[in-house]
C-alpha positions as CSV (number, residue, x, y, z in Angstrom):
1,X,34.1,-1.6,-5.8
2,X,33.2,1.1,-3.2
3,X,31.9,3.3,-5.8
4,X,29.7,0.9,-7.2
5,X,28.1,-0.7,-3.9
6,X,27.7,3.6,-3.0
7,X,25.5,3.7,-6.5
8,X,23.6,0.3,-6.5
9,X,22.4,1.6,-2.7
10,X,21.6,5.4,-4.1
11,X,19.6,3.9,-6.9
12,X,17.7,1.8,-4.0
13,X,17.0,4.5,-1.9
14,X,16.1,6.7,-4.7
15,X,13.2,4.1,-6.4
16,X,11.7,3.6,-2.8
17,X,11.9,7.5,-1.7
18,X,9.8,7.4,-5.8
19,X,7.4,4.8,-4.7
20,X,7.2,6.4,-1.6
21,X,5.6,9.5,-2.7
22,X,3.6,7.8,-5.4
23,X,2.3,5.6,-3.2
24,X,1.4,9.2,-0.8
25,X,-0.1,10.6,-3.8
26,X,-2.7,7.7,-4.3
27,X,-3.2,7.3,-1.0
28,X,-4.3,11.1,-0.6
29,X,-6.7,10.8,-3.6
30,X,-8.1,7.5,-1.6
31,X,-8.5,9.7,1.3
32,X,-10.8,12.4,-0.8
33,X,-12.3,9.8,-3.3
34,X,-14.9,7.7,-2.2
35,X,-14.0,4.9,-4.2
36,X,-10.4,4.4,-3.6
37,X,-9.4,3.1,0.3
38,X,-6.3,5.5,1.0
39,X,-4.8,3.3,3.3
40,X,-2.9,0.7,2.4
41,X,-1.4,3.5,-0.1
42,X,-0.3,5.4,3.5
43,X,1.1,1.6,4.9
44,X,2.8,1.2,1.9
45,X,4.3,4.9,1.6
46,X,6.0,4.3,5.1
47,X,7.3,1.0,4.3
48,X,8.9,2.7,0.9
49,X,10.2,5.9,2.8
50,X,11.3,3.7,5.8
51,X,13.6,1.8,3.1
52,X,14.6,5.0,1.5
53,X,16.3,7.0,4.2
54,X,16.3,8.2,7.8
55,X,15.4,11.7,6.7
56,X,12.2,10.9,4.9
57,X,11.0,8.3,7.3
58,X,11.4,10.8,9.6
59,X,10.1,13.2,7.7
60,X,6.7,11.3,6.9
61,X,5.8,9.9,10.6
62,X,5.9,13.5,11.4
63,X,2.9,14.3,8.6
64,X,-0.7,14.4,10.0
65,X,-1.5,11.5,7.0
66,X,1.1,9.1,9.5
67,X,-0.4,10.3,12.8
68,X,-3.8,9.9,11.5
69,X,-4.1,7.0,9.4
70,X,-1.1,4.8,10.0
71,X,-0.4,5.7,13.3
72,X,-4.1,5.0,14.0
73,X,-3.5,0.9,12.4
74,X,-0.6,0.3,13.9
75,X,-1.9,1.4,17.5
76,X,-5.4,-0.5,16.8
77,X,-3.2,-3.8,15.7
78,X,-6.2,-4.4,13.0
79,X,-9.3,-3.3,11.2
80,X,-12.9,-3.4,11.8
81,X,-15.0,-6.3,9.9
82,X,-16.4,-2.9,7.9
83,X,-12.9,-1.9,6.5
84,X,-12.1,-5.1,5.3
85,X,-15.1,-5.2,3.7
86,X,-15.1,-1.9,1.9
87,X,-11.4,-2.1,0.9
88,X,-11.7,-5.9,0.0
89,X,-14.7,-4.6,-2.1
90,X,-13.4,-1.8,-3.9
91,X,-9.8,-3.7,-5.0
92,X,-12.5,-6.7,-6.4
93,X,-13.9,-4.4,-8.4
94,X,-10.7,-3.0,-9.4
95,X,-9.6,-6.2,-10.2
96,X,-12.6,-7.7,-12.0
97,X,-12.7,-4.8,-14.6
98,X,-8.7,-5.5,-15.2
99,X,-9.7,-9.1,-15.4
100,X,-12.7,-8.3,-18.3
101,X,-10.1,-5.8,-20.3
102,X,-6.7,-7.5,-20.4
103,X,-6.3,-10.3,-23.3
104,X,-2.7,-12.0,-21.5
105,X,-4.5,-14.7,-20.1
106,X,-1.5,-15.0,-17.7
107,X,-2.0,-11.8,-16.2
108,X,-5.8,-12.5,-16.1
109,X,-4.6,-15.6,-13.9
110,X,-1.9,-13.7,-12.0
111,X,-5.0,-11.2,-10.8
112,X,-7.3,-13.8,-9.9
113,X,-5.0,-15.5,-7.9
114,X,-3.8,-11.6,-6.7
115,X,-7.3,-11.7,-5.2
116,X,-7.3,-14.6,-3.7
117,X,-4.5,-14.0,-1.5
118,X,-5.6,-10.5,-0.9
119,X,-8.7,-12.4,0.7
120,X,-6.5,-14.8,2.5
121,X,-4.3,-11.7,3.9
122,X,-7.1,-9.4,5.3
123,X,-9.1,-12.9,6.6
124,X,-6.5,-14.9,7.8
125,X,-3.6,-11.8,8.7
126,X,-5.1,-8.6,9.7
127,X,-6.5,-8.7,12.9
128,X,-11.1,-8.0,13.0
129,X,-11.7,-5.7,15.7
130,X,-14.6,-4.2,17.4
């Protein structure tokens, strides 16, 4: 029984140290592309590596990616009405053109209403500074 609850917890903390540095990855090709907002890709990487271990969480909030661009949210408690703006913007469009390719009308419905929320979360959750 040991053995097994041992595995099942590796296997966790393997996938989440995975998304983890997927999640890095996009996030540094937001930071360079125009197009793509790096950020929430940072928020989520910490939340993954967090999850993952101690040794990689610490590792990561020692990176200059954490110090600048999550440390930098987390200390500010929100975003500016412009950020919300540009990263609402940029996952719409994102959105809308997997909306106009995918034939699973389910998953046409499952993004719209993906949006929606997303709209509702950065609106209604994330704090509009100055």
């Amino acid at each position: 029984m040991y053995k097994k609850v041992m595995t099942v917890k590796k296997i966790k903390s393997f996938l989440f140290m995975l998304l983890g540095f997927i999640s890095l990855g996009i996030g540094i090709v937001g930071t360079v592309l125009p197009g793509l907002p790096g950020g929430p890709f940072y928020l989520f990487a910490t939340f993954c590596f967090t999850k993952s271990s101690k040794r990689f969480e610490k590792w990561f909030k020692g990176t200059t990616i954490y110090k600048k661009y999550v440390l930098a949210f987390l200390q500010k408690k929100g975003m500016t009405r412009k950020e919300k703006i540009r990263i609402n913007l940029i996952a719409d469009i994102f959105i809308l053109i997997s909306v106009i390719y995918v034939d699973f009308l389910l998953l046409k419905i499952v993004l719209v209403v993906l949006a929606l929320y997303k709209h509702y979360y950065f609106i209604k959750k994330i704090k509009t500074i100055e």
